[in-house]
Each structure stands twice: as structure tokens, then as C-alpha cells.
C-alpha positions as CSV (number, residue, x, y, z in Angstrom):
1,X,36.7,-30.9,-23.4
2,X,34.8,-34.3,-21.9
3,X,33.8,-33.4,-18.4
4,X,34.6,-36.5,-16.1
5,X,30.9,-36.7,-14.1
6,X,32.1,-39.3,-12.2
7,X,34.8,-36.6,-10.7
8,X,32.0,-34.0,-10.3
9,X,29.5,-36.3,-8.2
10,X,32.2,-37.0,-6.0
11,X,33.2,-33.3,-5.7
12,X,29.0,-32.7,-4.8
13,X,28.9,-35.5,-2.2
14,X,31.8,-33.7,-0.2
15,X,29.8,-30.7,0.0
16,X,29.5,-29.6,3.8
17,X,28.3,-26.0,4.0
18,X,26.4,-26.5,0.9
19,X,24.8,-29.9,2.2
20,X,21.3,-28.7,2.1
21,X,21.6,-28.8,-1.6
22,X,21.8,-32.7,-2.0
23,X,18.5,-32.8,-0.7
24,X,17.1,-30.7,-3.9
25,X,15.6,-32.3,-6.3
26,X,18.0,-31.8,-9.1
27,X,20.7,-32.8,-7.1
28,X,19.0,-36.1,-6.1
29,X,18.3,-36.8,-9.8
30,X,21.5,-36.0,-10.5
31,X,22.6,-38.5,-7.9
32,X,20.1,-41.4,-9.5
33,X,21.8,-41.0,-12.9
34,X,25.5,-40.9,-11.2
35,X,24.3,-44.1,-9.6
36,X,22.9,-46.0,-13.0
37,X,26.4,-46.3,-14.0
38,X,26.3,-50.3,-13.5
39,X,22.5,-50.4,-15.9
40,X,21.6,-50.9,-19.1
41,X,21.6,-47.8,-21.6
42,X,17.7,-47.8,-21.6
43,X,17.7,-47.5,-17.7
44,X,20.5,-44.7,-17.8
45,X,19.1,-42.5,-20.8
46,X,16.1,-43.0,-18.3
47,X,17.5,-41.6,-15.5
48,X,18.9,-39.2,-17.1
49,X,15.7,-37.5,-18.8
50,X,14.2,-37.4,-14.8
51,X,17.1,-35.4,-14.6
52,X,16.2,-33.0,-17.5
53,X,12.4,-33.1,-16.4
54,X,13.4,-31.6,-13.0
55,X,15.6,-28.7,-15.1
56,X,12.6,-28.5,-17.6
57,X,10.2,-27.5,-14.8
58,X,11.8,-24.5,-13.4
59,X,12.8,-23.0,-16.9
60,X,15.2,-25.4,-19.0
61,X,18.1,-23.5,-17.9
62,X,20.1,-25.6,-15.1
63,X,22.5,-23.3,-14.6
64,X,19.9,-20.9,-13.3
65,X,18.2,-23.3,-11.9
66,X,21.5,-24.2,-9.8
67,X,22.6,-20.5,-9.0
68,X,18.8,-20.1,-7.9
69,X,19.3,-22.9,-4.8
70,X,22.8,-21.5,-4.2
71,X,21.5,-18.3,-3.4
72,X,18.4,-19.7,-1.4
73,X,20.2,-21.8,0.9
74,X,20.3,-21.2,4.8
75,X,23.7,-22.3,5.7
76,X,25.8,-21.9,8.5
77,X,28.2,-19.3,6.4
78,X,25.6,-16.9,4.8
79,X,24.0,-17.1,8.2
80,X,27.3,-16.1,10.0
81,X,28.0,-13.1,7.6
82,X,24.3,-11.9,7.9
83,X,24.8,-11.8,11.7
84,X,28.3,-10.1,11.5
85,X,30.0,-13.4,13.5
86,X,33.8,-14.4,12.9
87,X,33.2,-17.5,10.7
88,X,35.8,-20.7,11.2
89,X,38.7,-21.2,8.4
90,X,37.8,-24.2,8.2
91,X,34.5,-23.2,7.4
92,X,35.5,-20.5,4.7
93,X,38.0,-23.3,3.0
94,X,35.4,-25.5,2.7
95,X,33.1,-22.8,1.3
96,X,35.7,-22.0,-1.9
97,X,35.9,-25.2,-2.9
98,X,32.6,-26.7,-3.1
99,X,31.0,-23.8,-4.4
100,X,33.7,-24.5,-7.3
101,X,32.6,-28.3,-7.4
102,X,29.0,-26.9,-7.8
103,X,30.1,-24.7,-10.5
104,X,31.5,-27.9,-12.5
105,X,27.9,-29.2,-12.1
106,X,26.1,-26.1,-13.2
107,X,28.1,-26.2,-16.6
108,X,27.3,-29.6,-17.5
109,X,25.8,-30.0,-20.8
110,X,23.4,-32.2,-22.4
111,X,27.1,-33.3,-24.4
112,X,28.3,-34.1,-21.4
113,X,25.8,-36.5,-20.3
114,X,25.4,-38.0,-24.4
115,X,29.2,-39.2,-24.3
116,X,29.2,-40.1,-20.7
117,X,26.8,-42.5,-22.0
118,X,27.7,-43.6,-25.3
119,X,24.8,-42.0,-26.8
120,X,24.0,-39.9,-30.2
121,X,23.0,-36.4,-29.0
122,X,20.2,-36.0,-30.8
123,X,18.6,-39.2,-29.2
124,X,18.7,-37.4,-25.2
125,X,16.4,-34.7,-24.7
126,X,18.7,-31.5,-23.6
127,X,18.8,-28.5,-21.7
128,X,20.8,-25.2,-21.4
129,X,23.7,-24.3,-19.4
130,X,27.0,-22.3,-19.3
131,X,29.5,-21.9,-17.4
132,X,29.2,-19.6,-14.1
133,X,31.9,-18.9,-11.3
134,X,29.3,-19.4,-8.3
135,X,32.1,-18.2,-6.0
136,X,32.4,-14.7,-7.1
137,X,28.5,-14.5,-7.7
138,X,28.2,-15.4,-3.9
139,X,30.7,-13.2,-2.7
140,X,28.7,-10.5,-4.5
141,X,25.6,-11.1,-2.7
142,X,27.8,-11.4,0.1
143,X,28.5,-8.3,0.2
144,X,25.4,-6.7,-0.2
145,X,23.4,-9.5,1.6
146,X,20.9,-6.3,3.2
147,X,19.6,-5.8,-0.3
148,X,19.7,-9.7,-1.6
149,X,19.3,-11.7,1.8
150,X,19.3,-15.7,1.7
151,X,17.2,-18.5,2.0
152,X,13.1,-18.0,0.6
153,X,13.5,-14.3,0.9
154,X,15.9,-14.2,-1.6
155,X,14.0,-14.7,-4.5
156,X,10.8,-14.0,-3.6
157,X,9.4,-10.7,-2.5
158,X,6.2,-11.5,-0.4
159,X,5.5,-14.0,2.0
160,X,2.1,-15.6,4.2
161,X,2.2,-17.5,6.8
162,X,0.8,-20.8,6.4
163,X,-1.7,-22.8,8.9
164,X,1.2,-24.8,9.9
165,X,2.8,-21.2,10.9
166,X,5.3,-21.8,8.5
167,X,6.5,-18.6,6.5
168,X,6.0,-19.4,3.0
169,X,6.4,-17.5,-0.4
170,X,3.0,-16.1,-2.4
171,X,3.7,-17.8,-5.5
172,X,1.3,-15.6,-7.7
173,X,2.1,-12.3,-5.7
174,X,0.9,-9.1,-6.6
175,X,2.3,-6.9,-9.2
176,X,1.4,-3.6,-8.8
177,X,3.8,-1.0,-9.3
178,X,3.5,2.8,-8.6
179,X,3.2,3.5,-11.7
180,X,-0.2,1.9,-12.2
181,X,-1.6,4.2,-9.8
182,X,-3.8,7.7,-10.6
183,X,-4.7,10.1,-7.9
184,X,-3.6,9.7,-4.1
185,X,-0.2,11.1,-5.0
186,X,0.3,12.8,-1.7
187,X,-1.2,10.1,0.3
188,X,1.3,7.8,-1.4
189,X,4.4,9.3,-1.2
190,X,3.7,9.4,2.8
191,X,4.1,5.5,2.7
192,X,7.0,5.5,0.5
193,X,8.9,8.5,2.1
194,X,8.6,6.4,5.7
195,X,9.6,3.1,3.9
196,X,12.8,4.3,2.6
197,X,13.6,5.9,6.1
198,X,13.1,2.3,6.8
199,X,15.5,1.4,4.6
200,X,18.0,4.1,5.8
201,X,18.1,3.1,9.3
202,X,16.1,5.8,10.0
203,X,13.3,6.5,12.5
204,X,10.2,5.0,10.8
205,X,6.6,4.6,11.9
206,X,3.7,2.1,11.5
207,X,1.9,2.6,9.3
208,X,-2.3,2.8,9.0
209,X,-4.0,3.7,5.8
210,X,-7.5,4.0,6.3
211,X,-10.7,5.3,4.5
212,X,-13.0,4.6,2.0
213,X,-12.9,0.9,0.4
214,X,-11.7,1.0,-3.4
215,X,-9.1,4.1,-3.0
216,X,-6.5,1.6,-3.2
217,X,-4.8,1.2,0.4
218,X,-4.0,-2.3,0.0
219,X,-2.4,-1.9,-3.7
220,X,0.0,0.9,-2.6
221,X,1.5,-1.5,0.5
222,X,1.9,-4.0,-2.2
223,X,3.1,-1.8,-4.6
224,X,5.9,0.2,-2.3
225,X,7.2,-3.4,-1.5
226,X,7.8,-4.4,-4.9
227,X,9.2,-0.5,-5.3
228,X,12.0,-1.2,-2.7
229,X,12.2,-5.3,-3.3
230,X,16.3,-4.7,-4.9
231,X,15.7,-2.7,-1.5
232,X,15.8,-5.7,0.6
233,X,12.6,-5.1,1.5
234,X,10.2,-8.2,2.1
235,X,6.5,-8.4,2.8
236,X,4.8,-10.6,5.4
237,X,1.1,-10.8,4.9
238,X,-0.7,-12.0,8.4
239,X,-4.7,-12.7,8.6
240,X,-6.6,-10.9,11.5
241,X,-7.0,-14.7,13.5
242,X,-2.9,-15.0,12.9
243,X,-2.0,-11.9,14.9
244,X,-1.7,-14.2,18.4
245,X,1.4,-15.5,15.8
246,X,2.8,-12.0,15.8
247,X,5.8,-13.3,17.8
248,X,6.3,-16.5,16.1
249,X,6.9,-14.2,13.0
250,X,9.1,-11.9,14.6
251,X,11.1,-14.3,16.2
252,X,12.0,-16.1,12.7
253,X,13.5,-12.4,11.2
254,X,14.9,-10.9,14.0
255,X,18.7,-10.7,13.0
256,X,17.9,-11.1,9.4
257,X,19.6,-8.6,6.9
258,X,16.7,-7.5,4.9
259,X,13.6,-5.5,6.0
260,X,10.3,-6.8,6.5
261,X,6.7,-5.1,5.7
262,X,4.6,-7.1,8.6
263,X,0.7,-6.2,6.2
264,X,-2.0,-7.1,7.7
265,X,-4.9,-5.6,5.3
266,X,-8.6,-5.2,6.4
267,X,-8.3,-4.8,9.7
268,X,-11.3,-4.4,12.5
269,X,-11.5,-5.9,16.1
270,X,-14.5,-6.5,17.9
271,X,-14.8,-5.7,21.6
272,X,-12.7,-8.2,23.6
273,X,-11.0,-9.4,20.4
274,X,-8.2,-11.7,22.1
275,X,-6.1,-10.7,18.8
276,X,-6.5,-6.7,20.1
277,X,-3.9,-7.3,22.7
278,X,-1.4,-8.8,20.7
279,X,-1.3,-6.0,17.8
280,X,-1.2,-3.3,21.1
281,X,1.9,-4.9,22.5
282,X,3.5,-5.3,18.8
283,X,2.2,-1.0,18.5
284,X,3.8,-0.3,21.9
285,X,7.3,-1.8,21.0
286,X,7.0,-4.7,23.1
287,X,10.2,-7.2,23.4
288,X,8.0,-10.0,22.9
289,X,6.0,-8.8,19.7
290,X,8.3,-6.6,17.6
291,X,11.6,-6.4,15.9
292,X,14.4,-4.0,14.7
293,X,14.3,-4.6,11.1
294,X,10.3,-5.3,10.8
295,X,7.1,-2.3,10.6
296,X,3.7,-2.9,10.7
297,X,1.5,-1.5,7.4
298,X,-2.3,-2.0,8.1
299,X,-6.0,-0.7,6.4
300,X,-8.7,-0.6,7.6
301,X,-11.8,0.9,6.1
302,X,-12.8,2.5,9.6
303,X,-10.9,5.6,11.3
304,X,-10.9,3.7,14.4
305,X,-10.5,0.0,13.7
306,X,-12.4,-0.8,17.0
307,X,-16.0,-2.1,16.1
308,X,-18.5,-0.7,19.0
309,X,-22.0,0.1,19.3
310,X,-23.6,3.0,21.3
311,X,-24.1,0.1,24.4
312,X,-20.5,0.3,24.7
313,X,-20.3,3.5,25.6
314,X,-23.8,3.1,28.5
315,X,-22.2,0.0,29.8
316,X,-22.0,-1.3,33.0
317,X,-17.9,-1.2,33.7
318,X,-16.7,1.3,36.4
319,X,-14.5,2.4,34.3
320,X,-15.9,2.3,31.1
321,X,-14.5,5.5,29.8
322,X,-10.7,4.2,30.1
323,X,-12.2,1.1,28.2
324,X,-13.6,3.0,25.3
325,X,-10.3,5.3,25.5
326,X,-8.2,2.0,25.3
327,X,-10.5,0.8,22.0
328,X,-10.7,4.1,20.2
329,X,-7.5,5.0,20.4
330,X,-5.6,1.6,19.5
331,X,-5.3,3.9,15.4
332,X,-3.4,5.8,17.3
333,X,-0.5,3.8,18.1
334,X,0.3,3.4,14.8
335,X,2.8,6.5,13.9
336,X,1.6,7.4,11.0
337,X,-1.9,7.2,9.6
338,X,-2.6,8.1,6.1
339,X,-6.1,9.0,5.3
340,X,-7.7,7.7,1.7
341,X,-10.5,9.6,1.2
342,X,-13.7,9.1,-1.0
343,X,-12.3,10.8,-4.4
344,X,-14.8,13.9,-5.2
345,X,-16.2,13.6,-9.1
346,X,-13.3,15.9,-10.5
347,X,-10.8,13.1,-9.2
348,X,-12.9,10.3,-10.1
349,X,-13.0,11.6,-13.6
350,X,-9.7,12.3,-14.0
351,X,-9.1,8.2,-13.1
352,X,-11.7,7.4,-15.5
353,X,-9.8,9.4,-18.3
354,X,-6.2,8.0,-17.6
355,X,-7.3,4.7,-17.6
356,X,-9.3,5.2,-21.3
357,X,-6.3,6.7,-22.4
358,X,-3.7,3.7,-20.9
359,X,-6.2,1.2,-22.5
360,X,-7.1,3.3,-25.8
361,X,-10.9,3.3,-25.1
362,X,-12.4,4.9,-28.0
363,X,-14.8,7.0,-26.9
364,X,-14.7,11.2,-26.8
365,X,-14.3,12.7,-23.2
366,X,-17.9,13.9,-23.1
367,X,-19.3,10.7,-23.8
368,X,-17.1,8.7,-21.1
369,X,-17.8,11.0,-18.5
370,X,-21.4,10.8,-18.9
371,X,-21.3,7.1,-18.9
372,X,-18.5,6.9,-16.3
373,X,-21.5,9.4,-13.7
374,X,-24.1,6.2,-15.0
375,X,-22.3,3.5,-13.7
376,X,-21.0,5.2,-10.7
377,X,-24.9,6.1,-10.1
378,X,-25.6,2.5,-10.3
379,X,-22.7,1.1,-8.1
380,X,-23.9,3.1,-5.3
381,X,-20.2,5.8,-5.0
382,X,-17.5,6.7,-6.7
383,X,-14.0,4.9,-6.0
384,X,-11.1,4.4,-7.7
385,X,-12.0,0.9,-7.7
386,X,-15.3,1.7,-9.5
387,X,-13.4,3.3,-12.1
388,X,-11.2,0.6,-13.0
389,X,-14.6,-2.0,-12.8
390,X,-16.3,0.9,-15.5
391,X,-13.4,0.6,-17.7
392,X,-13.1,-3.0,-17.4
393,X,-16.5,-2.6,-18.4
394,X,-15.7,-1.1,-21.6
395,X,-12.8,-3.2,-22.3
């Protein structure tokens, strides 16, 4: 059945709820090709393939590609549901029917486009589609809007903020699942047992995993996160210098359905560190700094994440032992601190094997070990970093 795009565009250019949309690039291809109507064929078919180039780039697929921005947008509707407020008729009228319009568009066909112009098939480049009721797919994530959320953190499981302080998705994000790891099972299963009271509403604590560098602290925050992503669980990495931003950040999910992972990895404070003051506030629960749906997971590769030297402690303040009381003890405020220790040789071993094993590393068990001790000799410790660099070796 011939799809009148004439009708459709019309249908998109009442959209009102959806309006953000327009402004996407698809749509405002799709727009340029509506508007070629009065041109010559070569200036349509023109058009037309900017069109396709914009579906081409994010897959081929521009049904996807559609349902993708549907699900992304921050609108005054999915806003309203996520903050439990009685939304307008008007409001949820509107809603129904241009998400139907937008459905129409999302099932247009490379077919659709060849005899809307008058054109062999086979001389347009095409694309995929099908057809997709985007008002029953939203009303799904509706409903469950705590584990699918809206707008960037929809789609995208970890976040940074930018220089502009601008929250803005890690494109090439980490991997790591739990699976991947060897050793530290106990030390792990601390994190993830306080992340899913997180996710039950449940009393949970901030989190500090310190110790040696190379047992794999930062992995397993990244990891747990992309364990409870279809969770609703979202991670926000923050730099050391971006902590005075710490209420910014807050501030923009506060009231948000999903659950946010505030990292901050690698983390030290020299004396009279104007950043110390703002993670202490944040540690203490204050108004300004925190909020109900956010933790804090940090490493640090020192116990207590206060650099001092032994001058500190024969300084000249009067009351220099409430000062070095207020630095030493800033680990903790966090409510939970999970020690990564050095891994002894039996546990360094036992890495080492796994990995040969998971990578099919010829060698006997006598041999690798031996040459496993060699390399660890040579790097100075053992780590479960050095493991994985000794393998890699082999590889």
C-alpha cells in the first residue's frame, strides 16, 4: 500500500510533546526531502540519499534509529511520569497521536520514497525499516521508567562530565563484566551486595575501595554498573579538580527515576585541597552536595586518601591534632570501605593460570609459573594487573 508522505510530514510537524525530535537530524533531512517536492528529480533523489546517509550512520535501520530518539527524549510527559505528577489531558491526547504519526514515519521504506518520486528502486540507495507501534513500546518503558529512564541515560550506561559541565555519555565506555574477573571474590561481592540494596531502596553506603594499584578496584565499579545497567543503574565519572561541581551534578538527577554511581577513581587530596571540603559535605549527607537516588564509589591506592608528611603532624596550628584527625579520617566517612590487598604468590598464580587457560596459552603449569615469578621479578610486585600484562605478554 503507497504511503502518502506528504500526509506523514504534516502529521510530524504537529508534533508538540514530541517537538524535540524535529530538531534531530533525521527528522530535519526528512523535512529537506518533504520540502524538494517543487525540484527537479536529480535535486529530490538528492535529498533524499542525505536522508539515507543520516540512517546509514547510526546502523541502516531507521526504524531503530527512530525508536532510539523516542526513547531519549526529555519531554514534558516522560518527565511528569518520572516525577509521579498528574499530567494534563490535553497533554496525554496529544501524546497518542503523534507517537502514531511517528510510527507512520518509522515504517517508511526505501519503496515508499522510489514511487513518491517516480523513480526505479534499484536507482535510490535504501535502508531497512518495519513497522513498530511506538505507543505501546513507550508505554512499556513507561511503566518501568526506574529500570529504562529517559533522555541520554537511556541508552547509555556511563557518563563524564564535560569542561563545559555538561553531563555527557562515554561513547567507548568500559566493558568489563564480572565474569572477567579472578580472585577478589569476597571483596567484590561487598560492592555488589551494597549496590543492589541501592537498587532496592535499601540503606546503602559509599563506597571506598582502596589498596594496592593493579588488584582491579576501578574495573569492578565499572563492572557492577554494567551488572545492574537493565537495573537502572547509571554511572557518573567526576575528575578529582570537578568535585567543587559535585552539586551541579546532583542537582541535574535529583528526581530522576534511575540510580546513579557518582565514581570518582584515583583519589588523594593534598593538605588544604579546596576539593576536600566539597567530597566531606557530599560524605556527610549534605543538602547541597548529595542526592536520594545517587552513591559515591571511590579508589584510592592509599588507606587514608589524605597526602601528609611527618611536618604535618609537628606543625605550628593550636590545634593541630583536630586537623590531622579531620584529614585522616575523611576514609572514614565513606560507609563502607573494601580493602584490595597485594595478592600473595598462590593467588597471583592462580590468575596467571585462569587467564592461560581463557586465552589457550600453550604452555605446561610448571613452565608458566616459572616464567609468570620472572616477570613478576622484573616488574617490581605481583598484581593482578601484572598478570594480565604477563599474559598479554605471551599472547
Amino acid at each position: 500500500m503507497k504511503k502518502n508522505i506528504s500526509t506523514i510530514f504534516r502529521g510530524l510537524a504537529a508534533l508538540a510533546v514530541f517537538r524535540g525530535l524535529l530538531q534531530t537530524e533525521v527528522f530535519e533531512r526528512f523535512g529537506n526531502y518533504v520540502y524538494s517536492a517543487e525540484c527537479n528529480e536529480s535535486e529530490r533523489i538528492d535529498a533524499y540519499s542525505e536522508f539515507v546517509s543520516v540512517v546509514y550512520k547510526e546502523g541502516g535501520n531507521l526504524t531503530e534509529l527512530v525508536k532510539k530518539l523516542v526513547f531519549e527524549d526529555e519531554n514534558v510527559y516522560v518527565k511528569s511520569v518520572a516525577l509521579h505528577k498528574a499530567i494534563d489531558e490535553n497533554v496525554l491526547n496529544s501524546a497518542k497521536r503523534e507517537l502514531a504519526s511517528i510510527s507512520a514515519f518509522a515504517a517508511l521504506s526505501a519503496e515508499d520514497f522510489a514511487a513518491d518520486m517516480g523513480v526505479p528502486l534499484d536507482e535510490i540507495p535504501a535502508f531497512t525499516s518495519f513497522n513498530a507501534d511506538m505507543g505501546g513500546l513507550y508505554q512499556a518503558r513507561l511503566q518501568n521508567i526506574g529500570k529504562y529512564g529517559y533522555g541520554i541515560f537511556s541508552g547509555n550506561g556511563m557518563f563524564r562530565l564535560s569542561d563545559e559541565k555538561e553531563i555527557e555519555p562515554i561513547m567507548s565506555a568500559d566493558k568489563t563484566t564480572m565474569s572477567q574477573f579472578i580472585g577478589y571474590e569476597a571483596e567484590r561481592q561487598k560492592v555488589v551486595d551494597n549496590t543492589k540494596a541501592f537498587i532496592q531502596n535499601r540503606p546503602a553506603a559509599n563506597v571506598l575501595l582502596c589498596g594496592d594499584a593493579g588488584a582491579g578496584k576501578s574495573s569492578t565499579v565499572k563492572a557492577v554498573a554494567n551488572a545492574f545497567f537493565d537495573e537502572g543503574v547509571r554511572l557518573i565519572e567526576l575528575r578529582k579538580d570537578q568535585l567543587r561541581y559535585l552539586p551541579d551534578v546532583m542537582g541535574k538527577i535529583n528526581g530522576n527515576p534511575l540510580k546513579f554511581i557518582i565514581f570518582i577513581d584515583d583519589l588523594s587530596f593534598n593538605k588544604n585541597d579546596d576539593n576536600f571540603s566539597m567530597l566531606k559535605a557530599a560524605l556527610e549527607g549534605s543538602a547541597s552536595a548529595t542526592a536520594d537516588n545517587a552513591v559515591i564509589y571511590a579508589t584510592s591506592n592509599r588507606r587514608h586518601i589524605i597526602k601528609e608528611s611527618f611536618g604535618d603532624r609537628e606543625g605550628d596550628d593550636v590545634h593541630r591534632n583536630d586537623t590531622l584527625q579531620e584529614t585522616l579520617s575523611l576514609s572514614e566517612r565513606f560507609g563502607l570501605t573494601v580493602l584490595f590487598s597485594k595478592p600473595d604468590k598462590k593467588l597471583y598464580l592462580r590468575i596467571v593460570n585462569e587467564l592461560a587457560k581463557r586465552y589457550g596459552i600453550g604452555l605446561s603449569e610448571p613452565e608458566l609459573e616459572i616464567k609468570a615469578e620472572e616477570f613478576a621479578l622484573r616488574k617490581g610486585s605481583r598484581s593482578a594487573r601484572c598478570a594480565e600484562q604477563f599474559i598479554d605478554s605471551l599472547r
